[in-house]
Steps between C-alpha positions, in 0.01 A plus 500: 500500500782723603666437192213580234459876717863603437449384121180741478672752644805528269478766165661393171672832375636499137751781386554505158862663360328846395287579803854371700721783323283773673350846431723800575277761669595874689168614551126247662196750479229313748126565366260337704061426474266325727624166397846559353842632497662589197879558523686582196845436475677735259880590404598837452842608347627895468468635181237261412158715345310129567470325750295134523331331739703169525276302659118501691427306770162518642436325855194479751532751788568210739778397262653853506478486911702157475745659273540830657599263833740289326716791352493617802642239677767421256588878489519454875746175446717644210586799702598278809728328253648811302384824669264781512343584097536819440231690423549784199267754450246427210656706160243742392327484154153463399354190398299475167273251400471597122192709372216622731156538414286856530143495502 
């Protein structure tokens, strides 16, 4: 019996080689509704007139709670390890979505 709980309870991840090389990103903006968070990941360079979104992810509120907690914690463990991150002050410059409508 005790055997066929710890098989339920494992997850079967897959990683396939382009998801594994990673995203570059600088810059998350964190949108949120009732029922989601939308956090875009996006990779801005100087000099650069365009800038893309890299990647969305959208999660449930409770997943963004779980999340928020374990970044914490392994900001919390990485700076036991290596030291305080420093924190710069955010460079100022506007950010543009593309076109906006006027009624």
């Amino acid at each position: 019996m005790e055997k066929k709980k710890e098989q339920k309870s494992k997850i079967n991840i897959e990683l396939d080689e382009k998801v594994a090389e990673g995203t570059y990103s600088n810059l998350a903006i964190i949108n949120h509704s009732l029922s989601e968070f939308v956090i875009d990941f996006i990779s801005i360079m100087p000099g650069s007139p365009k800038n893309k979104v890299k990647s969305r992810i959208i999660i449930t509120p409770q997943h963004a709670k779980k999340l928020a907690k374990a970044l914490n914690d392994n900001i919390n463990r990485f700076e036991e390890s290596f030291g305080s991150i420093k924190d710069y002050d955010n460079p100022k410059f506007q950010l543009n979505f593309g076109p906006t409508g006027k009624a």
